[in-house]
N, CA, C and O atoms as a MOPAC input file, in Angstrom:
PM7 MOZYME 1SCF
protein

 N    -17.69100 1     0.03200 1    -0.40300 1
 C    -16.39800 1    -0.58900 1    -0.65800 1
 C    -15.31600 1     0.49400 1    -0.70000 1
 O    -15.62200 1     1.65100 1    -0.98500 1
 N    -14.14100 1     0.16300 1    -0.44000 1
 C    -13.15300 1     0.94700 1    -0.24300 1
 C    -11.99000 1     0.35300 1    -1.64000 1
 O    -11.96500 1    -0.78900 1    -2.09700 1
 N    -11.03400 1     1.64700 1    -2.11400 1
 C     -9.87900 1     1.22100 1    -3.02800 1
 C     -8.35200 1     1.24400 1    -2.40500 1
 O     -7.80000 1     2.26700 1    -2.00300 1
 N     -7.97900 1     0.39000 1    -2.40100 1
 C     -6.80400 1     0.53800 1    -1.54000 1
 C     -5.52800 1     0.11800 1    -2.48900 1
 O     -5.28900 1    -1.08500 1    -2.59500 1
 N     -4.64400 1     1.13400 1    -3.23000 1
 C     -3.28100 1     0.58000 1    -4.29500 1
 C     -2.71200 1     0.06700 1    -3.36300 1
 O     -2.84600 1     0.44000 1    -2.19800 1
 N     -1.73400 1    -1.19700 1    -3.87600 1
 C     -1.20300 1    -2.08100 1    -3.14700 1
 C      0.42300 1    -2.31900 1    -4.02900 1
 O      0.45500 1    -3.02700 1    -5.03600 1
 N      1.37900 1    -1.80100 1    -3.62400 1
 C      2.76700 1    -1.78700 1    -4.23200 1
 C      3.67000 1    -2.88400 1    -3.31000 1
 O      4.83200 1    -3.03300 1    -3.68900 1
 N      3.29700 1    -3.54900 1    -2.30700 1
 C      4.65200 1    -3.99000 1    -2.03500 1
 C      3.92700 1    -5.86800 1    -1.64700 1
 O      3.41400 1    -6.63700 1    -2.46100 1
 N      4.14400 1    -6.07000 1    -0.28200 1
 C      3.41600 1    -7.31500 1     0.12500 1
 C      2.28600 1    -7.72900 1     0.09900 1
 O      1.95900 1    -8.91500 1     0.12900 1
 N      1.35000 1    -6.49600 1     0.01900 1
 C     -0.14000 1    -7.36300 1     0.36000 1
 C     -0.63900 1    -7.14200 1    -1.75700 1
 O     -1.70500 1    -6.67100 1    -2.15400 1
 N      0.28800 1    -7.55100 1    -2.48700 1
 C      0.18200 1    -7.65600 1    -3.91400 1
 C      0.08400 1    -9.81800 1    -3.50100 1
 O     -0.61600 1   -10.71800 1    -3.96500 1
 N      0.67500 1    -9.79600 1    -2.93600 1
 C      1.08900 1   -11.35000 1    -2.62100 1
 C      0.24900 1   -12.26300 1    -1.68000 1
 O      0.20300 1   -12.16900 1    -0.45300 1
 N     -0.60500 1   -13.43600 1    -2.70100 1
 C     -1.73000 1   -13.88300 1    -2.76900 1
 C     -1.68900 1   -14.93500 1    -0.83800 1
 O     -2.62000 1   -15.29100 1    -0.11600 1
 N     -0.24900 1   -15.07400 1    -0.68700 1
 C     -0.18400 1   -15.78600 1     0.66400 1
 C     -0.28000 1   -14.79800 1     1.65100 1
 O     -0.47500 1   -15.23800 1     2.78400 1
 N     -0.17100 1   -13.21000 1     1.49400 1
 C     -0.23500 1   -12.23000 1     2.74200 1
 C     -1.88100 1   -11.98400 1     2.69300 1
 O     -2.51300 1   -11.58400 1     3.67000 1
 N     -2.52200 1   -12.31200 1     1.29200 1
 C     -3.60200 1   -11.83000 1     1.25300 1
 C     -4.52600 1   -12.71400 1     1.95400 1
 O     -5.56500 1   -12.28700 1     2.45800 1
 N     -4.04800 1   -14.35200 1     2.01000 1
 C     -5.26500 1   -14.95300 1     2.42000 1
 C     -5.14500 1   -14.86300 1     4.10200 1
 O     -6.05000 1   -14.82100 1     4.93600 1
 N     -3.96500 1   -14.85300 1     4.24300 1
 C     -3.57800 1   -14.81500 1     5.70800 1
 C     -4.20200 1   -13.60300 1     6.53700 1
 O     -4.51600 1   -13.59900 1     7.72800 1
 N     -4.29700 1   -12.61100 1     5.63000 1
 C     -4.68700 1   -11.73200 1     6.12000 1
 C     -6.79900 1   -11.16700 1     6.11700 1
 O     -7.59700 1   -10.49000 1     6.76500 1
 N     -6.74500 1   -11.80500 1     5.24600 1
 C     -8.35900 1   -11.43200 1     4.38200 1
 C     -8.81300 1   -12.89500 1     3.94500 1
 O     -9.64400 1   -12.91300 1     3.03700 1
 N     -8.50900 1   -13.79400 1     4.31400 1
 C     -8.95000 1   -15.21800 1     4.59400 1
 C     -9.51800 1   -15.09400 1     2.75000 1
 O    -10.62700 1   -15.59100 1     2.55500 1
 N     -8.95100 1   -14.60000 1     1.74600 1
 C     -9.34000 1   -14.61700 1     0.30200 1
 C     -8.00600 1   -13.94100 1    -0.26300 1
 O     -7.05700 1   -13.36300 1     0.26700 1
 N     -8.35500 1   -14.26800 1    -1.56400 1
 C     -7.37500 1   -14.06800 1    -2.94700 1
 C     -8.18100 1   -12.79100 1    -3.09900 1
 O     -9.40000 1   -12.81300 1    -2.93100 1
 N     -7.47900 1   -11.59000 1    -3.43800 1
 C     -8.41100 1   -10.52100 1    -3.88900 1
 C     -8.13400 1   -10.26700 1    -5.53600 1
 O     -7.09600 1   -10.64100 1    -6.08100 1
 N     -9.26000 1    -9.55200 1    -6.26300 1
 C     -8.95200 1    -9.36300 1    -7.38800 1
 C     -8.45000 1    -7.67000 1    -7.48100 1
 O     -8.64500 1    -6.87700 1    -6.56000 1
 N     -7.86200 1    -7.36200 1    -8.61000 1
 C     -7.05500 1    -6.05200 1    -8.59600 1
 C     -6.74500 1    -5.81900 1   -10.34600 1
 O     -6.60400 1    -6.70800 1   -11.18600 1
 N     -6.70500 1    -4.57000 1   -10.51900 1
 C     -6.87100 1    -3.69100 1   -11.60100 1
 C     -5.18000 1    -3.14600 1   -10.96800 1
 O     -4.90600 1    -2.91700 1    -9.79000 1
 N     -4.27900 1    -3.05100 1   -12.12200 1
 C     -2.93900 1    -2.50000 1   -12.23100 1
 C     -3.24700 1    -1.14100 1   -12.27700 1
 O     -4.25900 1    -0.93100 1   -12.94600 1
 N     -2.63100 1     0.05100 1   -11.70700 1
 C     -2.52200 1     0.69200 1   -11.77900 1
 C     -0.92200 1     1.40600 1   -10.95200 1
 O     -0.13800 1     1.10100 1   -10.05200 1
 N     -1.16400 1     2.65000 1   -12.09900 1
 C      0.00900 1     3.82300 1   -11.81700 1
 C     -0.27100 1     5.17600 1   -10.67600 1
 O     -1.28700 1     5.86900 1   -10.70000 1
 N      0.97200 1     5.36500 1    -9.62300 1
 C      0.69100 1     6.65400 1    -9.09500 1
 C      1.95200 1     7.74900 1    -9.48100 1
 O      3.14900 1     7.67200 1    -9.20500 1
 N      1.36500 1     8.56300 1   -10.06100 1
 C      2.56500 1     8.93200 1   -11.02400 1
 C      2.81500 1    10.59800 1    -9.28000 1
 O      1.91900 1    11.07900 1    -8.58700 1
 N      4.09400 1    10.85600 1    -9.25200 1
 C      4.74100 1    11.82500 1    -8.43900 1
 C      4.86600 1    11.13400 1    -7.12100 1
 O      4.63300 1    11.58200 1    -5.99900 1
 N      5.15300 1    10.31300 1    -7.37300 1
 C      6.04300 1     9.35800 1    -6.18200 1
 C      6.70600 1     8.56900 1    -6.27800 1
 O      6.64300 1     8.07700 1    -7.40600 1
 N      7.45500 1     8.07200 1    -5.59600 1
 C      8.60300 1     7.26900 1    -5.93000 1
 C      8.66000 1     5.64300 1    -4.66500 1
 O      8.04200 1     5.99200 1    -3.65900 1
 N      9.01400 1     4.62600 1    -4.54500 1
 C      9.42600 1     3.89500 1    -3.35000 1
 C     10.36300 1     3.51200 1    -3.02500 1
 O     11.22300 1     2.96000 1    -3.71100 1
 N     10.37100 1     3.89000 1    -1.16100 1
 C     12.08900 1     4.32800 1    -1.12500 1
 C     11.97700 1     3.26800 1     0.03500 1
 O     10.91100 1     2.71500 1     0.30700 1
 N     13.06200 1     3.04800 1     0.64100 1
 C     12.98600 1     2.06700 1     2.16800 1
 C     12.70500 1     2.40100 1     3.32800 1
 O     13.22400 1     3.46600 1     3.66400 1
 N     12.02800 1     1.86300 1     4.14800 1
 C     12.17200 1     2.09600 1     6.11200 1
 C     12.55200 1     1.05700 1     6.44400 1
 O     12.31600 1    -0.06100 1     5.98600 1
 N     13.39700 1     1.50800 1     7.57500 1
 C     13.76300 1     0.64600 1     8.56300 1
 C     12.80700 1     0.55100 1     9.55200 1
 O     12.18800 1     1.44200 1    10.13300 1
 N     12.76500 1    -0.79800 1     9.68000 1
 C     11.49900 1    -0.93100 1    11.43200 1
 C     11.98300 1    -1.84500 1    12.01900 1
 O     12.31700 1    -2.83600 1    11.37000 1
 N     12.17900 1    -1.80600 1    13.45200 1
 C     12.50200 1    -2.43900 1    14.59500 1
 C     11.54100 1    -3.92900 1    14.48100 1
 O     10.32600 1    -3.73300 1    14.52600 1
 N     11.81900 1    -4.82200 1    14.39200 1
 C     11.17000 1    -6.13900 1    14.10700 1
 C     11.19000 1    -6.91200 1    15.73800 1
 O     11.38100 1    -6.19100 1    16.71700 1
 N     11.04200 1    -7.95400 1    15.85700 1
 C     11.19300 1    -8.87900 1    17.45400 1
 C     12.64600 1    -9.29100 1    17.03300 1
 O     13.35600 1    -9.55400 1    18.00400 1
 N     13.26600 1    -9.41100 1    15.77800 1
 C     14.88600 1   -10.28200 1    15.81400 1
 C     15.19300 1    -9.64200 1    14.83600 1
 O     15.84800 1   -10.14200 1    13.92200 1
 N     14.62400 1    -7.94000 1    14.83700 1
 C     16.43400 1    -7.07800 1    14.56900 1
 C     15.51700 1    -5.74600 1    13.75500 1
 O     14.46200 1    -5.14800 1    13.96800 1
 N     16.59100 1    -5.71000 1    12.74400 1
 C     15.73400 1    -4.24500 1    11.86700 1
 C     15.44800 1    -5.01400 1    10.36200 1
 O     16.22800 1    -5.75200 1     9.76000 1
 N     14.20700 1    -4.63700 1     9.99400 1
 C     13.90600 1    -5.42100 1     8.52900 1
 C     13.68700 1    -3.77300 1     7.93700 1
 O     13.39900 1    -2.69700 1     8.46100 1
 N     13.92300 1    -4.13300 1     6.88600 1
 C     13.77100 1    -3.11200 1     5.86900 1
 C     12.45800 1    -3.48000 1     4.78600 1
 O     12.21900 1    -4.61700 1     4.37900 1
 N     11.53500 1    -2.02200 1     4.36000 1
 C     10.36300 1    -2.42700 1     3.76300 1
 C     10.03900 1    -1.24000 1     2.84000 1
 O     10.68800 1    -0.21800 1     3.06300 1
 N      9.35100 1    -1.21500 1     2.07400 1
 C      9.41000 1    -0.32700 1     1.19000 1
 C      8.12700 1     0.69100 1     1.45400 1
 O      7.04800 1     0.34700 1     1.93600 1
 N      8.56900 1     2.28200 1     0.94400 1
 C      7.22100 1     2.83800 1     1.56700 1
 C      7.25000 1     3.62000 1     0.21400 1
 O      8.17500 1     3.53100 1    -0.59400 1
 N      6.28600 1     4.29400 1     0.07500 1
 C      5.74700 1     5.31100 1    -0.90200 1
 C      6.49900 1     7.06800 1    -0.14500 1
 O      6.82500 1     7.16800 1     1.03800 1
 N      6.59600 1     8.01500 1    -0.98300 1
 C      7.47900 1     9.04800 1    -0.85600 1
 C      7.01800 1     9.84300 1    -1.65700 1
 O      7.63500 1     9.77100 1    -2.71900 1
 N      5.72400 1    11.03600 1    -1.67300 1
 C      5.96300 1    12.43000 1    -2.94400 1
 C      6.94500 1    12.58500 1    -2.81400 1
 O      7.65000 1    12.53300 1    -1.80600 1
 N      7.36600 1    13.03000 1    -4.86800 1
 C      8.92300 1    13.49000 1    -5.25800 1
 C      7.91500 1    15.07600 1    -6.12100 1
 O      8.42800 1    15.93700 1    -6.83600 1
 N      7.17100 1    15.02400 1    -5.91200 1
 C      6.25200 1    16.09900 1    -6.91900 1
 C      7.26300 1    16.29700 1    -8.25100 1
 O      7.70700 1    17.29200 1    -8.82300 1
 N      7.41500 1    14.72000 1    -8.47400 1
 C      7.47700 1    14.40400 1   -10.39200 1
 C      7.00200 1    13.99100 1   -10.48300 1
 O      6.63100 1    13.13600 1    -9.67900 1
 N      6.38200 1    14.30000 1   -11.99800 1
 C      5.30100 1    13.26300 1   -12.28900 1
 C      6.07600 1    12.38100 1   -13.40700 1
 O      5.46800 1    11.66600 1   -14.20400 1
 N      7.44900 1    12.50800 1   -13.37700 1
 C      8.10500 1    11.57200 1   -14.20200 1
 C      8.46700 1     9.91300 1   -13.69100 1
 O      8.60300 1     8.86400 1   -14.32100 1
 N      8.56200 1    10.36500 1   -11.82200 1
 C      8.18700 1     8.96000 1   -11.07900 1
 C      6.98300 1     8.51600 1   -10.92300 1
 O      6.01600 1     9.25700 1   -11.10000 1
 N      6.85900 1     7.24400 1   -10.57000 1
 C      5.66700 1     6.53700 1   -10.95000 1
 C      5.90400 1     5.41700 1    -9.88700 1
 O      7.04200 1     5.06300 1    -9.58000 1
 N      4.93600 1     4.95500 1    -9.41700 1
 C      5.06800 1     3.82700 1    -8.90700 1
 C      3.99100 1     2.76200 1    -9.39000 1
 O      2.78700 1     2.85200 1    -9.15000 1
 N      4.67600 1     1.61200 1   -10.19600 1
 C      3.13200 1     0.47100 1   -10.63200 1
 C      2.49400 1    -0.21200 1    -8.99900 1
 O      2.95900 1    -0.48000 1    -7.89200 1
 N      1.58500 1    -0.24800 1    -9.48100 1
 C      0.64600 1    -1.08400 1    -8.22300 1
 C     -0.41100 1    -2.00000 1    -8.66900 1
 O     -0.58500 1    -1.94500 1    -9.88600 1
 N     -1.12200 1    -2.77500 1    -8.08000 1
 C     -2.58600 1    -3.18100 1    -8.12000 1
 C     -3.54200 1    -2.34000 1    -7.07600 1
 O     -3.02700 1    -2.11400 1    -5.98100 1
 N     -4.72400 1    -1.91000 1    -7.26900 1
 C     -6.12600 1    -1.30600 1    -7.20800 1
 C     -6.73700 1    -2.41100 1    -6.33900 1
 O     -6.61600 1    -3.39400 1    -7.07100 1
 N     -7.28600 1    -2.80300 1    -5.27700 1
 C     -8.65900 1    -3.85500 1    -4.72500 1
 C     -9.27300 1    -3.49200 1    -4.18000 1
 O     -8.88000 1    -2.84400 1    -3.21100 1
 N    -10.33100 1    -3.62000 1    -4.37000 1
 C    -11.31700 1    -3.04400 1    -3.65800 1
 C    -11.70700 1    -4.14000 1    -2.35300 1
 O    -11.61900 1    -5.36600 1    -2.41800 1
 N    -12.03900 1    -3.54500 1    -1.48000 1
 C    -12.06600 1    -4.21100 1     0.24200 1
 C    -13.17600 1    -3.54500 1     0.63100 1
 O    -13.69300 1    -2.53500 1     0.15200 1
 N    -13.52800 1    -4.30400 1     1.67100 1
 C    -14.99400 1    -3.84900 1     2.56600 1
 C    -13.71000 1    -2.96400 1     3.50900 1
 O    -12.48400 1    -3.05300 1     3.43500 1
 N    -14.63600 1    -2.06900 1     4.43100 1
 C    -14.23700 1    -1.17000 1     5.45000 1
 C    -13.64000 1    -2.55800 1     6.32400 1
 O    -12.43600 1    -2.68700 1     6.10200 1
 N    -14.09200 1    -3.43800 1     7.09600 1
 C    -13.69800 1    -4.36200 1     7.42800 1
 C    -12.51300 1    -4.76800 1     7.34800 1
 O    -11.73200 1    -4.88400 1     8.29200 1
 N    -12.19400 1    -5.13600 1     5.60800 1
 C    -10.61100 1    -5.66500 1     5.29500 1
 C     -9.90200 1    -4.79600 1     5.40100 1
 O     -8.74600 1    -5.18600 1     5.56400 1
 N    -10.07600 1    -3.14100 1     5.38500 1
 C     -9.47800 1    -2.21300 1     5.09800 1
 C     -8.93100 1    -1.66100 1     6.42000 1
 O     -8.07400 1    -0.77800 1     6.42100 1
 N     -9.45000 1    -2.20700 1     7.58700 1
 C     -8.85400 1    -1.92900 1     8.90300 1
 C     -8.00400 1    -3.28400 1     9.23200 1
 O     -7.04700 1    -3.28600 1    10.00700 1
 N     -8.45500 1    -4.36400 1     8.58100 1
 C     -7.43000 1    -5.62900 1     8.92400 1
 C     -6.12700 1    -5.00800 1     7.86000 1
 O     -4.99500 1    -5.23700 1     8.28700 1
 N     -6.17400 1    -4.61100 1     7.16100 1
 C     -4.90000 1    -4.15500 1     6.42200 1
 C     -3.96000 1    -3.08200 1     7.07900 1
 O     -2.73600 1    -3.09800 1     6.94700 1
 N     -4.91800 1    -1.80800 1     8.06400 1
 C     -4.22000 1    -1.51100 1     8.74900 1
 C     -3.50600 1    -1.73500 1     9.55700 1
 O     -2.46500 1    -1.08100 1     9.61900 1
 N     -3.91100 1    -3.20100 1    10.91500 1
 C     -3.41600 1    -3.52100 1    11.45400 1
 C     -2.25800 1    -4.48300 1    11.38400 1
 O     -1.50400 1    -4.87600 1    12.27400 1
 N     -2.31700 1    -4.79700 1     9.92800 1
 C     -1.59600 1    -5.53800 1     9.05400 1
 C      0.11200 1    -4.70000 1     9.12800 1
 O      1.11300 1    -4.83000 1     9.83300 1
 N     -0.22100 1    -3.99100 1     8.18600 1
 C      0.26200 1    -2.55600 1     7.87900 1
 C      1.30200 1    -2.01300 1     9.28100 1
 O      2.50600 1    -1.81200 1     9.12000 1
 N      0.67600 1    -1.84600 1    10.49500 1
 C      1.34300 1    -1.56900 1    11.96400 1
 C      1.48200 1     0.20200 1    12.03000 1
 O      0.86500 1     1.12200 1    11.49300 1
 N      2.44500 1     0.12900 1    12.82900 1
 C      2.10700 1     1.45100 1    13.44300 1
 C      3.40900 1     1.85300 1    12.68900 1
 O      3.11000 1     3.02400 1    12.45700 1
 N      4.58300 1     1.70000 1    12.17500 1
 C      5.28500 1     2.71000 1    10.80100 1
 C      4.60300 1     3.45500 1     9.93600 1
 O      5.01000 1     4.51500 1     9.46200 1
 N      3.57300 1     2.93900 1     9.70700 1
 C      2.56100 1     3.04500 1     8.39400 1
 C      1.40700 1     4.01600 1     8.60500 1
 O      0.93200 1     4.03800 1     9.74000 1
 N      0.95700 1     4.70600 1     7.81400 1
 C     -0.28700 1     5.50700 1     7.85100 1
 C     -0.86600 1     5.74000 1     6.39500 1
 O     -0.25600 1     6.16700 1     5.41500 1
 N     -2.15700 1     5.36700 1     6.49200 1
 C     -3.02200 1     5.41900 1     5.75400 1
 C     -3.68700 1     6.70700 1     4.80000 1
 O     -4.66600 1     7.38800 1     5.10200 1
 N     -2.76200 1     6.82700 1     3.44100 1
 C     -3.17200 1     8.16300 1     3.16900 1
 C     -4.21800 1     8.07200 1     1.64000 1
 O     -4.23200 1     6.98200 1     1.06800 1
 N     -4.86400 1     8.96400 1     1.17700 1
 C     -5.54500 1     8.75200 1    -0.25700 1
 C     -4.47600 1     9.99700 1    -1.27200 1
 O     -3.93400 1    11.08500 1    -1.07900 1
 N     -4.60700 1     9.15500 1    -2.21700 1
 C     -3.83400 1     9.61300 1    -3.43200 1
 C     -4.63800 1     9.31400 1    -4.35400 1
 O     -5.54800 1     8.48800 1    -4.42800 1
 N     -4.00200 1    10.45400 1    -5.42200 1
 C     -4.35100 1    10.66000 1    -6.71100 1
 C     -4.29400 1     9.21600 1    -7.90800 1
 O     -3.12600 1     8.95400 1    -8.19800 1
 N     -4.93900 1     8.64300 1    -8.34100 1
 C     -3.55700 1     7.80200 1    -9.50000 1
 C     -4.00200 1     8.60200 1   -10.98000 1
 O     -4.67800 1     9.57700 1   -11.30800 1
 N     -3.07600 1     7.41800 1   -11.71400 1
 C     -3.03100 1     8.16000 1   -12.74200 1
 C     -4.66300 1     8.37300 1   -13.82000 1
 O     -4.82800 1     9.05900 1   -14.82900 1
 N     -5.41600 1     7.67900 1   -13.24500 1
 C     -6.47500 1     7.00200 1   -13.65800 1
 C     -7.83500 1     8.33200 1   -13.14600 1
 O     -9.02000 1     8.40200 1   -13.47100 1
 N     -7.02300 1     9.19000 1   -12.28200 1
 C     -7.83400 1    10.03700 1   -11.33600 1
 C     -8.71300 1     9.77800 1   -10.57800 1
 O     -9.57700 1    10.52000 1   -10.11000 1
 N     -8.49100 1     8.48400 1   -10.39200 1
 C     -9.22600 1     7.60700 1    -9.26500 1
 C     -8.60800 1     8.17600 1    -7.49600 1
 O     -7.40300 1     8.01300 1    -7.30500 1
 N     -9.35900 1     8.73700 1    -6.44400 1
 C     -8.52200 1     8.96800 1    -5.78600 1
 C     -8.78900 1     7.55100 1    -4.81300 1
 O     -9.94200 1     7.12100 1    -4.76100 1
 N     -7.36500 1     6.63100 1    -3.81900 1
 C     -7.85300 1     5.59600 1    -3.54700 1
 C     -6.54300 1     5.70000 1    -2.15400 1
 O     -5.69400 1     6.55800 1    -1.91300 1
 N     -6.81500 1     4.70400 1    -1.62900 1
 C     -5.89300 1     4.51700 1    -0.09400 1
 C     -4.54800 1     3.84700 1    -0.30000 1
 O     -4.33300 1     2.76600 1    -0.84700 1
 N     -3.80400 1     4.57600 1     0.16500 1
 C     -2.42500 1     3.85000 1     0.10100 1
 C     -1.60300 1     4.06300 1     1.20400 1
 O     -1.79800 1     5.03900 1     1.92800 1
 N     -0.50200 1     3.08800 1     1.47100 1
 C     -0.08000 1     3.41800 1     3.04700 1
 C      1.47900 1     3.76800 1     3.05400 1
 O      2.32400 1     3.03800 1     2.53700 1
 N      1.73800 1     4.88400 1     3.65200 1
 C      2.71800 1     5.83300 1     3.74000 1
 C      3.80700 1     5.82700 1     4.80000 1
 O      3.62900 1     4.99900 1     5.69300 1
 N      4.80700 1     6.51700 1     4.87900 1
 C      5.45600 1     6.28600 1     6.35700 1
 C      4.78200 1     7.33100 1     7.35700 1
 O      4.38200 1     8.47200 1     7.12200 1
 N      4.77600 1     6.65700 1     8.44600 1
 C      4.00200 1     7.78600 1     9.27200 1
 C      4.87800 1     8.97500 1    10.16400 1
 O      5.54200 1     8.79600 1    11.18500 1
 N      4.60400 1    10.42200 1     9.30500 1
 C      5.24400 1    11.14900 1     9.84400 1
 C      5.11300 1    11.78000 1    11.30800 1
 O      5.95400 1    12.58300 1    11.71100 1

């Protein structure tokens, strides 16, 4: 099984079934020295704006999330979910759990 923190849409039980044909369960957690800031992405009818994760190397920022654990399986449907802005990185949390979270892709 894989841990994947989840801060923005796929927290939201209608992206989840749509996406993972299930409700997932999730443990709250903190990633403390980052912050979430916006991207812009080219959409089919215009530019949408979405939120991404950002090291600030403070550990006074924090970002709350939920924790789920996913088969390798869901964890590539999340990528493709996710798209090509996005890249898949592992982080620290506060818990010292290290787990997958998705980033802007530099």
């Amino acid at each position: 099984m894989e841990n994947l923190f989840a801060y923005g849409s796929l927290r939201e039980e209608d992206v989840q079934k749509t996406i993972f044909g299930r409700i997932l369960k999730g443990i709250p957690e903190k990633l403390s020295g980052y912050a979430v800031k916006q991207i812009e992405i080219e959409e089919e009818f215009g530019i949408e704006t979405y939120p991404i994760i950002t090291p600030t190397d403070d550990n006074k920022d924090a970002i709350h999330g939920i924790v789920y654990e996913l088969t390798l399986d869901e964890l590539q449907l999340s990528d493709t979910y996710e798209g090509n802005s996005y890249t898949r990185i592992q982080v620290p949390l506060e818990s010292k759990q290290l787990v997958w979270a998705y980033s802007a892709k530099v």
